[in-house]
N, C-alpha and C positions, 0 to 999 in steps of 0.2 A: 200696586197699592203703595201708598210712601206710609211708611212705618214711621212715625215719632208721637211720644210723651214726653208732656215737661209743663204738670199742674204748675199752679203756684207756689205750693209748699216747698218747691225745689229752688225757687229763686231765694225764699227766705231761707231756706239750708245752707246755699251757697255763701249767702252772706255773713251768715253766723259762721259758717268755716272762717271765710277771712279775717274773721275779727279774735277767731281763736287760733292763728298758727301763729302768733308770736307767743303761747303760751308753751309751744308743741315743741319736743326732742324728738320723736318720730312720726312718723307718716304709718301707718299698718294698710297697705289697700289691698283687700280680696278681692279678687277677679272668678270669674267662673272657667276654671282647668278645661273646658269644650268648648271656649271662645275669648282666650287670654286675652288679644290685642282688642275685639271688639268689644270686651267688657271691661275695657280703663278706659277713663272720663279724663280726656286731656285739660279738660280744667282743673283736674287734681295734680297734673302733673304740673300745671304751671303756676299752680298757690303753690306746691310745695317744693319745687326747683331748688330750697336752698339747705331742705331740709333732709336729714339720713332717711330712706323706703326702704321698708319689709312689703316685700309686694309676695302675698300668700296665695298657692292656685288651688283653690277651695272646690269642693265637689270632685276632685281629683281622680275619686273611687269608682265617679261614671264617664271617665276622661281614657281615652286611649294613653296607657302606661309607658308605652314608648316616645310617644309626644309630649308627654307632662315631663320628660326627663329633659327634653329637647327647648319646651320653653322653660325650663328653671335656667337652662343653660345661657339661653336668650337674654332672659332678665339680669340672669349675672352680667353678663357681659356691658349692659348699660348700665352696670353702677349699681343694683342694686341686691339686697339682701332678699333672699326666694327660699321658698318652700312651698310642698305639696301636703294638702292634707284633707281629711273629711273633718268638717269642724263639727259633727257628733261625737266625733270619737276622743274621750281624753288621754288615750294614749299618742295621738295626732298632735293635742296640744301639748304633748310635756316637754316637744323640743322646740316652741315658740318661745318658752320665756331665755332661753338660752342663748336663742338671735334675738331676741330685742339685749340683751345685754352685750352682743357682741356689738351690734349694730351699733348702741350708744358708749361705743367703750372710750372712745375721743373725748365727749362732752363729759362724762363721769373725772375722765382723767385733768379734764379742765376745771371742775367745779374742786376738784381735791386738791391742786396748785393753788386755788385762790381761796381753801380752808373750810368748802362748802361741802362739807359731808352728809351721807346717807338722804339726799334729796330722791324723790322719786324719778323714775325715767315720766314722763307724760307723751301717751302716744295717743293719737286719731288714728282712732279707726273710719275709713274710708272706705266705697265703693258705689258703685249702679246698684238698685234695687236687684232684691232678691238675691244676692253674691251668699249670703248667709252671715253679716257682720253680727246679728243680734247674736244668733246659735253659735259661733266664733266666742262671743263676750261670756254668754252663759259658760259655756265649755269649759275656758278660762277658767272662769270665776269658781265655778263647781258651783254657781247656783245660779238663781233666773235673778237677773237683774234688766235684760232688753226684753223687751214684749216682741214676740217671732210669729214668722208665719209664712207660709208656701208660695203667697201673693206679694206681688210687690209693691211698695208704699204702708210696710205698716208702721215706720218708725218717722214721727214725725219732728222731734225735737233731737236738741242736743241733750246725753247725763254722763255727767264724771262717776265713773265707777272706780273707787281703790282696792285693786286686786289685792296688794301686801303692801309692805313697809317698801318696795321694791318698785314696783308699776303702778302706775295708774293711763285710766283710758276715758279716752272722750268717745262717746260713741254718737254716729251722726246719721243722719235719715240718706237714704241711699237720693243718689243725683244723678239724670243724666245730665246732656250737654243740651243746647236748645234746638240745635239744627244736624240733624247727621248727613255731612254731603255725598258719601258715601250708603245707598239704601239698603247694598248688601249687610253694613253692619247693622243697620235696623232690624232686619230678616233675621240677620243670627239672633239679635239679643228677643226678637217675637218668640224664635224657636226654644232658645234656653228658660223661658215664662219672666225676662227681664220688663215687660210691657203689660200692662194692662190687657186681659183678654176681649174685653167689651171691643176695644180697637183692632181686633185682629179679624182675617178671613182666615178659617184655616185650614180649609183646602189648599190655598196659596200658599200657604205655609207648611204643607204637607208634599204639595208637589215638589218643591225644592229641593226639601228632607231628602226626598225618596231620591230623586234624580243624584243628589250629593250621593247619597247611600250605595246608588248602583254603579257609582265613579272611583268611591274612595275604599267603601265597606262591602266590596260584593260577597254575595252569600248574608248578608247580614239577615235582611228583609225574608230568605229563601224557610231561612232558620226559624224566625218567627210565626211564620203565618201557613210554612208548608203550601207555600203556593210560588210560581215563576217570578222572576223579579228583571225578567227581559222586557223590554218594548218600551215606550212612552211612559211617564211617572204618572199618565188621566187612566193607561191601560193596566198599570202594578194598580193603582188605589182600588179599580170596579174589580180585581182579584179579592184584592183584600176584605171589599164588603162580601161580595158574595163567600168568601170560606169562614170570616168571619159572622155572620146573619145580619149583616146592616142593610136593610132592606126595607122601604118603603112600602106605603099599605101598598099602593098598585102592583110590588114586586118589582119595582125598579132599585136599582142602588141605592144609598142613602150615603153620600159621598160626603157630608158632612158630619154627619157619627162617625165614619169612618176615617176620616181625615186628623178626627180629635182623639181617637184613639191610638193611632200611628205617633202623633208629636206626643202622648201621653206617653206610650212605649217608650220612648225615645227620652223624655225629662227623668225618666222613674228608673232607666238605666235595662226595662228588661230587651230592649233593641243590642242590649252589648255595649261594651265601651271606646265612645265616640267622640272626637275630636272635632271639633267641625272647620277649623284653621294650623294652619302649618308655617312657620316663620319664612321660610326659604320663600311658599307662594306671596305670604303680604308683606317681605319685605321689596320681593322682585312686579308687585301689583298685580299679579293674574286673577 
């Protein structure tokens, strides 16, 4: 199946970005901590090429913890300012306002040579639908100021929210890119709920899961469903209906209940905590 979305609303998001980063001291992009490199939009990376990134690995809490330590490292290393966190939690948030003022401590120190005091920092907030930018802003904010939600595409405009005398944030509708020429990245972001479900097979997206699962996370599957997690990812799913009861009137499988419950395990974190990319493999292409 080739995996890609990219309504219209995305073209007009894009454009409103570009027309507000000459407004912009930082870049904030959330990515999803179980598929860091597939969930950054290289076109964020090349609007804001000039500008200081906080690049935040959001969902962290359903991310393998040894790997989220591994891409924080990653991202440092290319420049940029990183952090882990669950954007429900406001204790997660209390050490973002403290990189964004690290982050802009250059541009503050410039605006105070040239007499320009107590200006706000102005960051975009960026990412792929669904990363959790709105729940990020709330969190913030300590109140609901982005409209949120479990689906991707619910934020369709741009709104300046003033957190304090301190920050201010642009908050933007999540974007992919138009063409992903790579289909594996499609796949992960089908799996993470970055994609619309109307567009999805998720059997297909289920056999993947499984086969990554029985490569990277064995035992993972064994744990959940008290069933074998050896053979072919068509022979773990007709396990899984059958201990599960996904079962069809005739008594045959029902490999598609079943298939949506496995990637639902798996979004919702009770599969365990899962990574689905490793820097070492997507930087060496395997």
């Amino acid at each position: 199946m080739n995996y890609q979305w990219y309504p219209g609303h995305m073209t007009k998001a894009k454009r409103m970005m570009q027309e507000n980063i000459k407004l912009i001291d930082l870049i904030i992009e959330l990515v999803d901590a179980r598929a860091p490199l597939s969930s950054r939009n290289p076109d964020i990376d090349e609007l804001g090429k000039n500008k200081s990134r906080l690049i935040l690995l959001n969902k962290s809490d359903l991310a393998d913890d040894r790997q989220n330590r591994v891409w924080e490292e990653y991202f440092r290393g290319r420049g940029a300012f990183t952090a882990c966190l669950d954007a429900r939690k406001r204790n997660d948030i209390k050490q973002i306002f403290q990189i964004i003022q690290e982050a802009c401590r250059e541009k503050t120190e410039r605006d105070r040579k040239r007499g320009i005091l107590n200006r706000p920092v102005r960051a975009m907030v960026a990412g792929i639908p669904n990363v959790g930018k709105s729940t990020f802003i709330n969190s913030f904010a300590g109140r609901t100021c982005a409209k949120t939600g479990n689906k991707p595409g619910v934020t369709k405009g741009k709104q300046w929210i003033r957190l304090n005398k301190q920050v201010e944030l642009l908050d933007t509708p999540g974007i992919l890119w138009p063409k992903f020429e790579d289909q594996q990245v499609g796949l992960k972001l089908a799996v993470i709920g970055s994609i619309r479900e109307e567009l999805l097979v998720e059997e297909e997206l289920c056999l993947w899961l499984l086969e990554y699962l029985q490569k990277s996370y064995p035992g993972a599957v064994e744990k959940r469903y008290q069933t074998r997690e050896d053979g072919k990812p068509s022979e773990v799913l007709e396990r899984i209906a059958q201990v599960r009861g996904c079962v069809q009137k005739g008594g045959g499988p029902d490999f598609e209940r079943a298939a949506s419950m496995v990637t639902d395990d798996f979004r919702s974190g009770r599969l365990g905590r899962i990574t689905l990319e490793i820097p070492v493999a997507e930087e060496s292409g395997e």
